[in-house]
Legacy VTK file of the C-alpha trace (Angstrom):
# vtk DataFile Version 3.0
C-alpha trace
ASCII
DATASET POLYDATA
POINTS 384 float
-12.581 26.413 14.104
-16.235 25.264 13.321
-17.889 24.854 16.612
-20.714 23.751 14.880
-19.427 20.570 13.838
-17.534 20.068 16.734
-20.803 20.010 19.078
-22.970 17.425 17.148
-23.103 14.153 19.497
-20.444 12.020 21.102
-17.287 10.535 19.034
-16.679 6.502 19.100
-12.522 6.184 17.974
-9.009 5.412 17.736
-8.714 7.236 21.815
-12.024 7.167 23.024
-14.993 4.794 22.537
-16.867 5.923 25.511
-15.832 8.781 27.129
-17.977 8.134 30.226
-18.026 4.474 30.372
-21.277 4.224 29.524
-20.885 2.010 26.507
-17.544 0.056 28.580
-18.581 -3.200 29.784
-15.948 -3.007 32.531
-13.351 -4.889 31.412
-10.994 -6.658 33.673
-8.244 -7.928 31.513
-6.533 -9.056 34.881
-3.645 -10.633 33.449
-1.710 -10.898 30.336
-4.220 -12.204 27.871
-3.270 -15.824 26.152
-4.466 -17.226 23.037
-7.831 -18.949 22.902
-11.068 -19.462 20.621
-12.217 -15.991 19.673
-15.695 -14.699 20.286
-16.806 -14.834 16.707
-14.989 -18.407 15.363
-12.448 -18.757 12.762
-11.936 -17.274 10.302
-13.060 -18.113 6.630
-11.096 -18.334 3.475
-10.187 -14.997 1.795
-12.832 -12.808 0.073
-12.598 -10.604 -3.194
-10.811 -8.341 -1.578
-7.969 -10.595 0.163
-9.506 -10.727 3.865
-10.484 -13.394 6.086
-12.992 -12.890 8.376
-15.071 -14.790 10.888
-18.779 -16.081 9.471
-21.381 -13.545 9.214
-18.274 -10.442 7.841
-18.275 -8.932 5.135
-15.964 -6.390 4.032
-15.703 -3.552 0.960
-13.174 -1.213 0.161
-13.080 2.334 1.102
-10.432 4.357 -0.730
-7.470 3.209 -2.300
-4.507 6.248 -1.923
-4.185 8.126 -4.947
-7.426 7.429 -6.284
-10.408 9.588 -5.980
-12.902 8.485 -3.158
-16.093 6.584 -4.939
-19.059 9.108 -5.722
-16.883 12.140 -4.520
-14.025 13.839 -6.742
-11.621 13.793 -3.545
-8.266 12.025 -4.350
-7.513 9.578 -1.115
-4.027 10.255 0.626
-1.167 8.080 0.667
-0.044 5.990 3.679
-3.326 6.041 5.449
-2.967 5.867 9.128
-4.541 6.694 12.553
-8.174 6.644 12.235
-11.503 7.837 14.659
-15.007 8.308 13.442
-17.461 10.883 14.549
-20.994 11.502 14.939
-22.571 13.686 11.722
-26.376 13.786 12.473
-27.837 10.443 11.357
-24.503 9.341 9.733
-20.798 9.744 10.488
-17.064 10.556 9.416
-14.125 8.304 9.638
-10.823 10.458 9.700
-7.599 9.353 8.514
-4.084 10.665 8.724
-1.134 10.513 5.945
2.075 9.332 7.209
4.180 10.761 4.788
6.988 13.278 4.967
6.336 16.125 3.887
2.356 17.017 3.205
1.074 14.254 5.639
-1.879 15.999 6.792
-5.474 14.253 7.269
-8.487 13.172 5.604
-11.785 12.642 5.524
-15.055 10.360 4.409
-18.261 11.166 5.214
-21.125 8.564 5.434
-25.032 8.600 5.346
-27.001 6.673 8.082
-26.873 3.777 5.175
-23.027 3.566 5.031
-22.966 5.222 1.935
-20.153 7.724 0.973
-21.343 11.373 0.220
-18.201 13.306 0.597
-14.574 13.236 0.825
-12.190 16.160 1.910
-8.789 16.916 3.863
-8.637 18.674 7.016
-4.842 18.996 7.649
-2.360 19.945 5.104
1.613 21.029 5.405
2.547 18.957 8.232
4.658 15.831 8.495
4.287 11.947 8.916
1.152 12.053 10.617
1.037 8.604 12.699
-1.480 7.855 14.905
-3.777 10.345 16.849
-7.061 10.497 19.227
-10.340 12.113 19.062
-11.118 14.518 21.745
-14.779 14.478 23.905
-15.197 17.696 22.241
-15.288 16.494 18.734
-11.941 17.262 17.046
-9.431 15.271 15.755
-5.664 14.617 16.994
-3.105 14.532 14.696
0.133 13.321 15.747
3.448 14.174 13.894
5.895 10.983 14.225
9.125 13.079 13.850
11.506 14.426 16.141
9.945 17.156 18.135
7.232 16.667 16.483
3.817 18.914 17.161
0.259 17.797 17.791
-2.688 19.616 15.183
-6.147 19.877 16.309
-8.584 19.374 13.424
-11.891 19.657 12.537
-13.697 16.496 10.853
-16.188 18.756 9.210
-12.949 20.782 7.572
-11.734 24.546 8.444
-8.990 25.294 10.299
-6.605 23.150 12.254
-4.472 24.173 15.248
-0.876 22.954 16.087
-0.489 22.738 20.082
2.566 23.455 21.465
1.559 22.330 25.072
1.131 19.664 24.040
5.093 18.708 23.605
7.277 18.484 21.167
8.709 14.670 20.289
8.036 12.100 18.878
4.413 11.976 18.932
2.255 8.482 18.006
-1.210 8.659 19.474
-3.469 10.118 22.182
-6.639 9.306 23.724
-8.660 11.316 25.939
-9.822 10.794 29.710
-12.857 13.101 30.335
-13.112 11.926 34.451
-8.946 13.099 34.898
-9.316 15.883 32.333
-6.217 14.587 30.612
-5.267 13.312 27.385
-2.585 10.593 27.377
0.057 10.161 24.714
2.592 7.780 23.812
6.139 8.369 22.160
7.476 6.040 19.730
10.893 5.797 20.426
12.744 2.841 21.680
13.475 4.206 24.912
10.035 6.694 24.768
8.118 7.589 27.567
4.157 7.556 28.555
2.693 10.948 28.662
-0.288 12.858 30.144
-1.699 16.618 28.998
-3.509 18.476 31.681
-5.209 21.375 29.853
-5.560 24.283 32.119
-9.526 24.648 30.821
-11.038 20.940 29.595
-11.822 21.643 25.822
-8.840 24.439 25.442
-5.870 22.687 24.463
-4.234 25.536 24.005
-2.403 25.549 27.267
-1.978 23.583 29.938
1.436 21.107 31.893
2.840 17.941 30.074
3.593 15.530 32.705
5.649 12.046 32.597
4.572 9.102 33.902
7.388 7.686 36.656
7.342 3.855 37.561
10.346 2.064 39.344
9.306 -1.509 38.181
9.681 -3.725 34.971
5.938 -4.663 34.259
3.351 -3.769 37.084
3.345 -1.658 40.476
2.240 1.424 40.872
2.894 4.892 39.242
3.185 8.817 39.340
3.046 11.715 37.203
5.645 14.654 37.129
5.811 17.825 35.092
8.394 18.075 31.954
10.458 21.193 33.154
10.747 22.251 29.149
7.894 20.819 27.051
9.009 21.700 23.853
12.103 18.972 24.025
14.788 21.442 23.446
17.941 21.214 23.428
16.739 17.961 26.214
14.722 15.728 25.040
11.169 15.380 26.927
12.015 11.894 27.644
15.294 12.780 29.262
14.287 15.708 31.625
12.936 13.627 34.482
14.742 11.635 36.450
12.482 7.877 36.945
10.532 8.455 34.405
9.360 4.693 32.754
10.929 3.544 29.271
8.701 2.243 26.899
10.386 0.729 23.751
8.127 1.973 21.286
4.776 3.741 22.184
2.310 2.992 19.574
-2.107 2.748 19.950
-3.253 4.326 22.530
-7.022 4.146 23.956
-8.890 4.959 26.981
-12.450 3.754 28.416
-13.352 3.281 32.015
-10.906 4.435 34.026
-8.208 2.650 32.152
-5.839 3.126 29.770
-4.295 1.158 27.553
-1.023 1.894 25.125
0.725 -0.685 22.947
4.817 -1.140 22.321
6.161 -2.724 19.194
9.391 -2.692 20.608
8.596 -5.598 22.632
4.840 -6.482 21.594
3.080 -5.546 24.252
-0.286 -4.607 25.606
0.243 -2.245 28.930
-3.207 -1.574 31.058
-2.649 1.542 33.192
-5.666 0.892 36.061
-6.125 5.188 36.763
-8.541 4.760 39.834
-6.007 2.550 41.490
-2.498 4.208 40.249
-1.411 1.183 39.002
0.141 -0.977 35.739
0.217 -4.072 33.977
0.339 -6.242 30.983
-2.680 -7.000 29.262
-0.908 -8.889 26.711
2.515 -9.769 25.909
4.196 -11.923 23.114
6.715 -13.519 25.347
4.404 -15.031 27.874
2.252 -16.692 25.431
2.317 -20.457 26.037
2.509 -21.601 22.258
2.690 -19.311 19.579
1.556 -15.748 19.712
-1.536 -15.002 17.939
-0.855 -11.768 17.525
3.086 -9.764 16.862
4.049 -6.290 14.993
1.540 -4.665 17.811
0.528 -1.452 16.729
-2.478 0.638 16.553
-5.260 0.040 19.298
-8.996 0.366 19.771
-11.870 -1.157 21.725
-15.773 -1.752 21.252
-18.791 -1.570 23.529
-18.605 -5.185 24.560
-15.061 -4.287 26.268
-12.845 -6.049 23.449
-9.825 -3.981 22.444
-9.406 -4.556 18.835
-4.989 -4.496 18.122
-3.799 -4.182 14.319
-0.298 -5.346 13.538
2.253 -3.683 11.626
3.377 -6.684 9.938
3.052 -10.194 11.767
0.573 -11.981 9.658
-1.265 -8.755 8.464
-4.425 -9.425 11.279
-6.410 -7.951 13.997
-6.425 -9.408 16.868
-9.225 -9.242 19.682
-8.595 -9.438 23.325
-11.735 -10.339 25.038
-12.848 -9.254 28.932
-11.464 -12.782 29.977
-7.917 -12.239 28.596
-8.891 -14.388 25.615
-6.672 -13.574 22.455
-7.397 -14.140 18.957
-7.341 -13.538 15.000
-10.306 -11.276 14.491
-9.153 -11.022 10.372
-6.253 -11.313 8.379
-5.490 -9.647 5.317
-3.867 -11.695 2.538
-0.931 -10.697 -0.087
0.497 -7.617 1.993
3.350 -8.878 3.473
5.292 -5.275 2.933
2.506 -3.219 4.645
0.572 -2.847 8.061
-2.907 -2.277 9.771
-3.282 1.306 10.892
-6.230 3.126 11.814
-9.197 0.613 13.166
-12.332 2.675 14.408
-16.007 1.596 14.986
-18.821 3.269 13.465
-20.942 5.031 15.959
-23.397 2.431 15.915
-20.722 -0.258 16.443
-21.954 -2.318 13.335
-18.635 -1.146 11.109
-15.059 -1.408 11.850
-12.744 0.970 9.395
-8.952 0.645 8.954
-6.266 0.632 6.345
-3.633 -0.958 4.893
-0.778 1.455 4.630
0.928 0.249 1.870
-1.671 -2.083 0.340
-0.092 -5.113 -1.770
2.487 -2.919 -3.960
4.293 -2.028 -0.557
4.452 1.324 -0.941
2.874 4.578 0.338
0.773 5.404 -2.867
-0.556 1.695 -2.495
-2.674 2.562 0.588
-6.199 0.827 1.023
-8.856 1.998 3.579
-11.469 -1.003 4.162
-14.889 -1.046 5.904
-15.942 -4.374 7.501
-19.157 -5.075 8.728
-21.353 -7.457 10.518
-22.886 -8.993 13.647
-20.375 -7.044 16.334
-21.093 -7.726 19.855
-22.399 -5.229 21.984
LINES 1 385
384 0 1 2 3 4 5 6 7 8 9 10 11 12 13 14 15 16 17 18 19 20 21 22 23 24 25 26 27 28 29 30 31 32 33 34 35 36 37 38 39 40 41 42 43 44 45 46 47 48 49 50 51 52 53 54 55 56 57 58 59 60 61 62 63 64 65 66 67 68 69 70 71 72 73 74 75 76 77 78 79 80 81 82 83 84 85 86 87 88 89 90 91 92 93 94 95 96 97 98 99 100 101 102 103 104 105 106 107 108 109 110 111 112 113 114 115 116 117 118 119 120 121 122 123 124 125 126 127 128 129 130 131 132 133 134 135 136 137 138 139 140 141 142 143 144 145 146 147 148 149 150 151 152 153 154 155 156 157 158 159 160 161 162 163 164 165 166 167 168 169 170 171 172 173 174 175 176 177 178 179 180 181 182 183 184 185 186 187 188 189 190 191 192 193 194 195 196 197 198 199 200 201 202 203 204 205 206 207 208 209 210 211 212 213 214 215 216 217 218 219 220 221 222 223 224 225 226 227 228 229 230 231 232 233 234 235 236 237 238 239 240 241 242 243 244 245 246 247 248 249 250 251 252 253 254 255 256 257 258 259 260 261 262 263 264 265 266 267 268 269 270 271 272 273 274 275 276 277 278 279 280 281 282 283 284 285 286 287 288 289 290 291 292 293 294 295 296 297 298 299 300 301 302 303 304 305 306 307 308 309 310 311 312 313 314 315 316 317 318 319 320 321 322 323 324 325 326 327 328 329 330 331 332 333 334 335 336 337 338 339 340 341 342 343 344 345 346 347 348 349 350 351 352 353 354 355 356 357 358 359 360 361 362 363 364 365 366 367 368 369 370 371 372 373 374 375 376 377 378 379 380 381 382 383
C-alpha cells in the first residue's frame, strides 16, 4: 500500500467530514426533522444538464460510465456509487465505486486546486457490487461489497494495492464511516431485517484485525443502546445478524456518516434518518417519512453525507431524483433535483475539501441502466 498517499492531509467524505469535529458545527437535530424553507431557497428551473438547483448553483458533468474521463484516456465505470474525496496537495480526488456484479471495483478522478481534471484511474478491480463505503482518518478508501457475505477492500485513492478485510465481517455490507475519538468504524447492513455494526481494530490505522460488535437496543425508535461481540464474524453457516440475541433490526441499512460524536445511518426500508448520540449511548430519529405533517420532502433515502455548517446532505434512490438537506434546526428540504431519471438514483454525494463542490452520481443516468451512469460536480456559495 502507498503510505505516501495515504499521509497527505485530512479526508472530507461519504463517512467522515471531520474526523475531530473541528469543522462540525454541533448539530443538534433533536427531533425528527420536518419539512420547511431550505437554507439556500428554491430551486430554479432545470439547467443543460437536467438539474435544478437553488440560485447561485451551477453544475457540470463529471464522467458519464463507459466513456473515457475528459482530458484523461480512463474509461468511467458503470453504476457509479459510494463516493469520498481526499486531500492531494493543493487539489483533491473524488473516489467512486461500481456496483456491478462481477468487476465492481472503484475509481478514481483527480482534480487540480482549479477543479480541473488531470487524471483518471481504478483502484479496485475483481470484486463485486461495490455499494456504498467510508473513508478512513488515515486516508484510504472503504469499499463495501453489497452481496451476501460480502467482504470490505481497503484502497488506496492514489492507486496500488487494495486489501480485503476479513475482520471486518462478512454480509451484506453498504457503508462505513469512521469515529477517530471511539477508534471504531461503524457499518450498516442492507438487509431488511440488517443490523448496525461497529469495528474495533485492535491497533487504530490496522484494519487488519480487530472484534465486530452488534449494536443491541430493546426499543422501536429511541432509548439507549449497547454493543456486543459477533461470536463468528465471517457469517457462516449463521448469519452475523442472527448470532446475537437483542441485537436491533434495521430494515435496510444504507448512508452512513459520522461527525461529532454522532452517528448517523439511513434505512430505505422505512425512510428513515437514525442519529446514534455516542457520548450519551443513546438513539433517535432525525428524520422519518411517516411523521412528516404534509408530504415528505424527501423518500427512496439512501446515501448520506454532511458539510461544515452541520447539514447532512441525503440522496434518494428514486423519490423525485433530489437531495435533500436537513439543517441543525431539523429543517428539511429539496437541495436539487435531477430531471428525466425516473429509472435511476443518487449515490455517492461528497464535498470537496474546501467545501465549495458537492460530487455525486446518477447510477443509471436517463437510459436506466448501469452503462448509463453520470457523475456530476455542483458548485457554488455552500455554507460554512
Amino acid at each position: 500500500m502507498e503510505r505516501r498517499g495515504f499521509l497527505r492531509g485530512a479526508v472530507i467524505g461519504t463517512s467522515a467530514a471531520a474526523f475531530g469535529g473541528s469543522l462540525w458545527h454541533g448539530a443538534a437535530f433533536a427531533a425528527p426533522a420536518q419539512p420547511g424553507a431550505g437554507p439556500y431557497g428554491a430551486l430554479g428551473p432545470a439547467d443543460a444538464n437536467g438539474i435544478q438547483l437553488p440560485a447561485g448553483f451551477t453544475s457540470r458533468v463529471i464522467a458519464r460510465s463507459g466513456q473515457t474521463v475528459t482530458g484523461t484516456s480512463y474509461t468511467w465505470h458503470n453504476a457509479p456509487d459510494g463516493g469520498a474525496c481526499f486531500v492531494d496537495g493543493t487539489g483533491w480526488i473524488y473516489v467512486s465505486n461500481s456496483e456491478i456484479n462481477p468487476n465492481g471495483g472503484a475509481s478514481a478522478v483527480r482534480f487540480n486546486a482549479s477543479g480541473t481534471i488531470t487524471g483518471a484511474y481504478r483502484i479496485l478491480s475483481g470484486t463485486r457490487q461495490n455499494c456504498a463505503g467510508g473513508a478512513t482518518p488515515w486516508n484510504t478508501w472503504l469499499s463495501c461489497e453489497e452481496v451476501s457475505l460480502g467482504y470490505v477492500y481497503e484502497s488506496n485513492p492514489w492507486g496500488g494495492t487494495a486489501y480485503r478485510r476479513d475482520a471486518m465481517g462478512r454480509f451484506k455490507h453498504e457503508a462505513a464511516a469512521a469515529d477517530p475519538v471511539r477508534r471504531a468504524i461503524y457499518l450498516t447492513e442492507d438487509e431488511s431485517n440488517g443490523c448496525f455494526y461497529r469495528f474495533l481494530p485492535t491497533t487504530w490505522g490496522n484494519l487488519s484485525s480487530g472484534t465486530l460488535q452488534v449494536f443491541k437496543a430493546s426499543t422501536a425508535t429511541s432509548g439507549t443502546f449497547t454493543w456486543q461481540n459477533v461470536p463468528d464474524p465471517d457469517g457462516s453457516p449463521t448469519a452475523t445478524r442472527d448470532q446475537v440475541s437483542g441485537a436491533k433490526r434495521f430494515n435496510g441499512g444504507e448512508g452512513c456518516y459520522y461527525a461529532d460524536d454522532t452517528v448517523w445511518f439511513t434505512t430505505k426500508g422505512d425512510n428513515r434518518v437514525w442519529q446514534v448520540n455516542l457520548a450519551a449511548g443513546t438513539y433517535e430519529l432525525a428524520y422519518d417519512d411517516s411523521l412528516v405533517s404534509g408530504g415528505a420532502p424527501l423518500t427512496g433515502v439512501d446515501n448520506v453525507t454532511g458539510a461544515a455548517s452541520g447539514d447532512l446532505y441525503v440522496a434518494e434512490d428514486g423519490g423525485n431524483m433530489e437531495i435533500c438537506v436537513i439543517t441543525p434546526d431539523d429543517v428539511v428540504a429539496p437541495f436539487l433535483r435531477i430531471n428525466g431519471q425516473s429509472g435511476s438514483e443518487i449515490t455517492g454525494p461528497a464535498f470537496s475539501p474546501d467545501g465549495r463542490r458537492l460530487y455525486f452520481s446518477s447510477q443509471r443516468g436517463t437510459s436506466g441502466s448501469s452503462s448509463g451512469g453520470i457523475t456530476y460536480e455542483v458548485t457554488g456559495p455552500f455554507r460554512a
